[in-house]
N, C-alpha and C positions, 0 to 999 in steps of 0.2 A: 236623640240618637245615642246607643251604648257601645261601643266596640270591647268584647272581650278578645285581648291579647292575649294569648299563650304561648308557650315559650317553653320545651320541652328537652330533654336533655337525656341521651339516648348510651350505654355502653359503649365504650370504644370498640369498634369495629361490625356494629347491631344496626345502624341507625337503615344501611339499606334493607335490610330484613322488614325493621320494624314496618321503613314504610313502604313495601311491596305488601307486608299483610294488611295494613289500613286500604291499599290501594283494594287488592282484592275483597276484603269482609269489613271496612269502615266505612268506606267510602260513601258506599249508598245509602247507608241506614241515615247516616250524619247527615246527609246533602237532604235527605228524603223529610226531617225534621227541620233544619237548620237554614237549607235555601245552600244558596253557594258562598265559600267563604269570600273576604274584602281579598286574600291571598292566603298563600300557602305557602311557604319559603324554605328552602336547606339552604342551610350557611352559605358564601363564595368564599368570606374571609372572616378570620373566628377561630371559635370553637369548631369544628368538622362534627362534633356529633350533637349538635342544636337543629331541631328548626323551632318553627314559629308559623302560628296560624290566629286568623283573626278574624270572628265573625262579626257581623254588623245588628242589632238588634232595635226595635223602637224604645223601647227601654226597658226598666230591669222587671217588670212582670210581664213583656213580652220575650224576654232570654229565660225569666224561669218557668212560663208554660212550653215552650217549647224545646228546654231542655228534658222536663219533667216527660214530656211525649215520646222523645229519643230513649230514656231509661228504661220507658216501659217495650220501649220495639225489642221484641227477641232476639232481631238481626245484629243489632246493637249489641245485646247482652252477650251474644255468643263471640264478638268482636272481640267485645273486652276480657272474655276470659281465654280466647285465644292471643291476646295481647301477653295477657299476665304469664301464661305460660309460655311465651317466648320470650319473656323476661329482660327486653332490652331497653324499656324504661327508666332511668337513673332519678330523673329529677323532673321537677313539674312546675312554673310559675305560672300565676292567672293577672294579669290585671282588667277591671273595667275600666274604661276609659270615654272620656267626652268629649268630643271636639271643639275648638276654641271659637269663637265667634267671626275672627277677623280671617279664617280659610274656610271655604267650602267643605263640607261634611262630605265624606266618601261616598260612591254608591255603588 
């Protein structure tokens, strides 16, 4: 199992824009390739303009056929360049991550 964590980092005062547009033109393309994310989080205590999102994969040539699938959905494409021109994007971390042996693997 791979979990990619992201961790995104939004303009001060953008981050509910950002995610009403993912709500309305990310959402489904992403869910439609990706399955549903492990979660989906905005900050409670923090940073206020972070969230975090983390999908679950069987491993890393199952995250990258099924990213590679998402690139090419047009639903997708038109997201992301609806994203870019709303410009609330600041910052972007990825990690992949494995789960430890001695706790149960998410699901």
């Amino acid at each position: 199992m791979l979990l990619d964590v992201r961790t995104y980092r939004c303009r001060p005062g953008t981050i509910n824009a950002h995610l009403a547009l993912y709500n309305e033109m990310g959402k489904a393309p992403q869910t439609r390739h990706l399955g549903q994310p492990l979660a989906y989080l905005k900050t409670e205590t923090g940073d206020p303009n972070e969230y975090v999102h983390i999908w679950v994969y069987e491993n890393a040539g199952d995250r990258e056929a099924k990213r590679a699938a998402m690139w090419a959905d047009p639903d997708w494409l038109a997201y992301t360049k609806a994203s870019a021109e709303l410009g609330a994007l600041e910052a972007q971390k990825n990690q992949l991550m494995a789960p430890v042996d001695f706790f149960p693997a998410p699901r």
